[in-house]
C-alpha positions, 0 to 999 in steps of 0.5 A: 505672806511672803513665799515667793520673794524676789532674788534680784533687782530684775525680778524686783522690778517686775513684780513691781511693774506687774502692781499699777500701785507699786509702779506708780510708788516707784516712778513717785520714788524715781522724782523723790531721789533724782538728785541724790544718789545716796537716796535714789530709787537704786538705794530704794530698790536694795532696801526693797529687797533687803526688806523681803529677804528679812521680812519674811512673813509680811505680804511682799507688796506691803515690804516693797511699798515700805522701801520705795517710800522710806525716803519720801522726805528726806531732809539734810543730814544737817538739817534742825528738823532731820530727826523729824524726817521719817515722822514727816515720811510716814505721814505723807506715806499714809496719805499717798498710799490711802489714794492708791488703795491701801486699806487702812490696816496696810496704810498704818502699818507701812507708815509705822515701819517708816515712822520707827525705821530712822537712824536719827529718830533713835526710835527701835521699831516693834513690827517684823516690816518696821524691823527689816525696814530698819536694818535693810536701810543700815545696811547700806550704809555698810560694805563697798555702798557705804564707803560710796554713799558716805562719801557722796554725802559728805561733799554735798555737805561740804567735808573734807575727807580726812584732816590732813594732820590728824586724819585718826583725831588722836589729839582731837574731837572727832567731827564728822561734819567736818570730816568724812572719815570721823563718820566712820567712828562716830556712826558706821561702825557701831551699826552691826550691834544695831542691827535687829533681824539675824540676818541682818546682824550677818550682812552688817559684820560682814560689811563692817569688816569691808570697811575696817579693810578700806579704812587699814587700806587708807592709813597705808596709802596716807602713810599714817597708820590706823593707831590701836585706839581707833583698830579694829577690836581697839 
């Protein structure tokens, strides 16, 4: 069970380096996101605590086990193979935990939570980790995090910010790989109604009104409004 979980960062670091495990989980995710700061071990640690905070009857190693290898593989977001990502994670998850000592009760079910958790496999776990797992990992892409990741993510795939003539698509197709804004209408703000842990439907509403703000902020400083089809409760 999980009584006792970690209220912050700090504290989450300190269980962590007090399990010889789940240290060498984090220096393995240290290497995995150096370059990425979308998925880099800070996004591994919130999802880490996240998962905690909405799991609170699996065994705390197990959760924070879960989070640091969530994104093991991670493959670009435009990658033909992306909705086989977390498949991939979940296999390479099982064998580096077996190695670790993880029985094998403990191996399947962090390595299920992985499999199910990912947006692009359009899978809906069933386990209370794989659904706190889920939702941890949405959450960032909401709020002040989202605004900051989605942007980051959307120059290393080459996009830019708005289309400067239509920076809404009302006279055309949304196109979020082209655009980072459209992103906002095809993907975040829809992932409130995902999310699958009370709380986590909380925090999600809570971060999409952040970024339905940033997003009224944007259409004053632009000088084109955001229009009622695309508004909030539009």
């Amino acid at each position: 069970m999980n009584p006792a979980a970690p209220e912050s960062l700090c504290e989450l670091r300190k269980a962590i380096q007090g399990d010889a495990a789940l240290a060498e989980l984090y220096a393995l995710c240290r290497q995995c996101g150096a370059d990425d700061p979308a998925h880099d071990v800070a996004h591994a640690e919130r999802v880490a605590l996240w998962t905690l905070r909405l799991a609170p009857g699996v065994p705390r190693r197990n959760a924070i086990a879960a989070a640091l290898l969530h994104d093991n593989v991670n493959l670009p977001k435009n990658s033909p193979d992306r909705a086989r990502a977390s498949e991939l994670g979940a296999r390479e998850a099982a064998r580096i935990l077996a190695g670790l000592g993880f029985d094998e009760f403990e191996t399947a079910s962090i390595a299920d939570a992985i499999r199910t958790h990912s947006y692009s496999r359009g899978e809906a776990p069933t386990s209370e980790l794989g659904q706190a797992l889920q939702d941890a990992d949405r959450l960032e892409t909401l709020g002040a995090l989202g605004i900051c990741r989605v942007l980051s993510t959307g120059t290393r795939l080459g996009a830019r910010y708005f289309e400067a003539l239509d920076p809404w698509a009302e006279g055309r197709e949304l196109d979020d790989h082209g655009y980072t804004v459209d992103h906002f209408f095809t993907k975040l703000l829809g992932l409130a109604d995902t999310m699958l842990t009370p709380e986590g439907k909380r925090e999600a509403r809570a971060r999409t009104d952040y970024l339905w703000s940033f997003l009224e902020q944007l259409g004053c400083e632009i000088g084109v409004p955001l229009p009622l089809a695309r508004a909030r409760g539009g």
